[in-house]
C-alpha positions as CSV (number, residue, x, y, z in Angstrom):
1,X,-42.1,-7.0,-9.1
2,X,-39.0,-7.9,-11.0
3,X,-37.0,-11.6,-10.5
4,X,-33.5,-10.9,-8.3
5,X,-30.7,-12.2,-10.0
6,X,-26.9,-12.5,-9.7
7,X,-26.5,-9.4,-12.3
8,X,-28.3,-7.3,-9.5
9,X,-26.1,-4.4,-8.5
10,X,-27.8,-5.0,-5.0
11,X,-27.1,-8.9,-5.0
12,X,-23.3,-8.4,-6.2
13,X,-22.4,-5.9,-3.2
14,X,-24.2,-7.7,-1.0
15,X,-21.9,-10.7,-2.0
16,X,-18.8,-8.3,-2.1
17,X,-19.7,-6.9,1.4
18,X,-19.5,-10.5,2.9
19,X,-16.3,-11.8,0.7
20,X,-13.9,-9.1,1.5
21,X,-14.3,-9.4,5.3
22,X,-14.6,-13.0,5.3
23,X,-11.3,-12.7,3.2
24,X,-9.2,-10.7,5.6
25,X,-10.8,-12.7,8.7
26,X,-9.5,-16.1,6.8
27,X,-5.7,-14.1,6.3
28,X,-5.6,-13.3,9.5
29,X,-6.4,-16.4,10.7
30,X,-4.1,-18.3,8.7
31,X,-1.5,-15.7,9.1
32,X,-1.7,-16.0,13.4
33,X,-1.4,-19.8,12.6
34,X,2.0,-19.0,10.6
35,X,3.3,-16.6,13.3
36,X,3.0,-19.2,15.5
37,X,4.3,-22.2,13.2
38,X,7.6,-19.9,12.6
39,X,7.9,-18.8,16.1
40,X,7.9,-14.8,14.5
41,X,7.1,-11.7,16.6
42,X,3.3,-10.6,17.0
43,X,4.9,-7.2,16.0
44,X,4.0,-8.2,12.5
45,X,0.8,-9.9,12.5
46,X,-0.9,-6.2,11.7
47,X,1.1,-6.4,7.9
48,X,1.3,-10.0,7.9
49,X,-1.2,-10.4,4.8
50,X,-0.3,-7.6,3.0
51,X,3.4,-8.3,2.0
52,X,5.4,-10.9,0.7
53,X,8.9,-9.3,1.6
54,X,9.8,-6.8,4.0
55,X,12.7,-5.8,2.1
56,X,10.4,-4.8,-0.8
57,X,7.7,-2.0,0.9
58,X,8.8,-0.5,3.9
59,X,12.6,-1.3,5.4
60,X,11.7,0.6,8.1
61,X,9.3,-2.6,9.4
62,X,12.2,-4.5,9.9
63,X,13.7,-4.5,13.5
64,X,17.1,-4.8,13.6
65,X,17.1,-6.9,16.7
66,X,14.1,-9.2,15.2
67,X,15.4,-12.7,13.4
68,X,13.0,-12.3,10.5
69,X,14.3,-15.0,7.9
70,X,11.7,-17.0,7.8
71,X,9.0,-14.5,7.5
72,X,9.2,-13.7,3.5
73,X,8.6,-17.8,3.8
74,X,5.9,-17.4,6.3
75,X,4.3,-14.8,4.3
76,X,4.0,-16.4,1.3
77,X,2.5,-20.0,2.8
78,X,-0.2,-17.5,4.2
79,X,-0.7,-15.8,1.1
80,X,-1.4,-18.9,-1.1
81,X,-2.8,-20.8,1.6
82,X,-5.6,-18.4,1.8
83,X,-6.5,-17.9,-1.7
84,X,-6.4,-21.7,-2.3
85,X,-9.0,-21.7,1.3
86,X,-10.9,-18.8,-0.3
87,X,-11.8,-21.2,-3.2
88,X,-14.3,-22.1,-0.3
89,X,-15.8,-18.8,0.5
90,X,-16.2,-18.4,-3.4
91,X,-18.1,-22.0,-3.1
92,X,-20.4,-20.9,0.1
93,X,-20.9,-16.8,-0.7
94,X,-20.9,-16.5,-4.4
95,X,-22.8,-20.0,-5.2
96,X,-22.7,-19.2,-9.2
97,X,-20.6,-20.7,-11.4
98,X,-20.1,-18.0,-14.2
99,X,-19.3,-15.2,-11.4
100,X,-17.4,-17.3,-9.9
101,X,-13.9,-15.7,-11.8
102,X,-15.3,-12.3,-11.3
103,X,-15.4,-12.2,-7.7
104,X,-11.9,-14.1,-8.0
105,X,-10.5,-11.7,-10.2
106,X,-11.9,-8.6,-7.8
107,X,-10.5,-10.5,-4.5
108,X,-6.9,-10.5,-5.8
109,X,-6.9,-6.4,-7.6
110,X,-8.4,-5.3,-4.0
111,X,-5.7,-7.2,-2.1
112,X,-3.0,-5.6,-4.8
113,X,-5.3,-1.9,-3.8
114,X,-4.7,-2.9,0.0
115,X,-1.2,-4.3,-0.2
116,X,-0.1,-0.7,-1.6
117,X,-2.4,1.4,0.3
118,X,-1.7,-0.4,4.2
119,X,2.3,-0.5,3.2
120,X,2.3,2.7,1.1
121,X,3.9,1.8,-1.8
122,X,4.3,-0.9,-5.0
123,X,5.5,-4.1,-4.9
124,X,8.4,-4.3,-6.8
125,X,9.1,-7.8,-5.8
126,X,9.0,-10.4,-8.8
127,X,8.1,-13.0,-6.8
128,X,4.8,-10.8,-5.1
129,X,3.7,-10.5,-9.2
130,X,3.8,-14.0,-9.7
131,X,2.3,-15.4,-7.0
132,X,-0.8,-12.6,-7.1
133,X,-1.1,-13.7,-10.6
134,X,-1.1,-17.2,-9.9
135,X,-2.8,-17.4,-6.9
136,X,-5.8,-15.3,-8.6
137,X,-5.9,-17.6,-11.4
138,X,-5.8,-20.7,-9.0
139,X,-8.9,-19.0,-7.2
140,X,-10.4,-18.4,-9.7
141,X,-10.1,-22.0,-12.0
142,X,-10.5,-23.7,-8.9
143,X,-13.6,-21.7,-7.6
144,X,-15.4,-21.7,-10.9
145,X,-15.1,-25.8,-11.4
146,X,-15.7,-26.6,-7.2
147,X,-19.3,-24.6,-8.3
148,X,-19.3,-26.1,-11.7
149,X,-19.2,-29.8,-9.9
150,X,-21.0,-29.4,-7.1
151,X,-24.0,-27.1,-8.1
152,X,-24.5,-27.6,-12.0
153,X,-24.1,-31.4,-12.1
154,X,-26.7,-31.9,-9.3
155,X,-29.8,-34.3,-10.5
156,X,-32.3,-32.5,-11.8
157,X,-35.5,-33.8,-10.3
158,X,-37.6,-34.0,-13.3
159,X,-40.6,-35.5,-11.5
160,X,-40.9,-32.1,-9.4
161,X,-40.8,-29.8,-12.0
């Protein structure tokens, strides 16, 4: 019987299968707390995570009655709020430091797969490129080195082994 590792097509979906919904469930969470910090319509918490500006997917979201100024705003606290959070879920789901950037770099192309797919389109925004971009490589810097320090420099209990 052969050693499980972290290569392990089995182990990596498994770890995949428990990120991505953990993912969404922390958007949605921090996204509700937005709506409610901004004082925005519960008509958009459905898109909330998966644009940055209405203007740039689907015009036909915006109400014509609705104030929405301070969504793009609103969006984009909940955006990097959560990847900068999901440095956490890296920490407590993936628990290796050299997959750490892997299941980084995979969080931020599904959310790009996602944002097109749920608002049927492309983000032409500059601003949406920059922060994905950024906000992956925070996630995944950030992820790699919170494992790096708190699971590779443990004491090694020599007397134990």
């Amino acid at each position: 019987m052969g050693q499980v590792t972290d290569d392990d097509t089995d182990v990596i979906l498994k770890k995949l299968g428990i990120l991505f919904p953990s993912f969404y469930a922390l958007y949605y969470v921090i996204s509700l707390l937005y709506l409610l910090a901004f004082g925005l319509p519960f008509s958009k918490f459905g898109y909330f995570p998966f644009y940055i500006d209405l203007n740039d997917f689907k015009p036909e979201l915006r109400d014509e009655d609705d104030d929405d100024r301070e969504l793009p705003l609103a969006t984009w606290l909940a955006h990097v709020t959560t990847f900068l959070l999901t440095t956490w879920l890296i920490f407590f789901i993936v628990r290796s430091t050299r997959k750490a950037w892997d299941y980084a770099c995979t969080i931020g192309f599904f959310h790009f797969i996602m944002c097109c797919v749920v608002m049927q389109g492309f983000p032409l925004n500059w601003v949406w490129w920059v922060t994905i971009v950024i906000s992956t490589f925070l996630l995944s810097s950030l992820g790699e080195l919170t494992l790096y320090r708190c699971m590779d420099l443990r004491d090694i209990d020599l007397e134990n082994t």
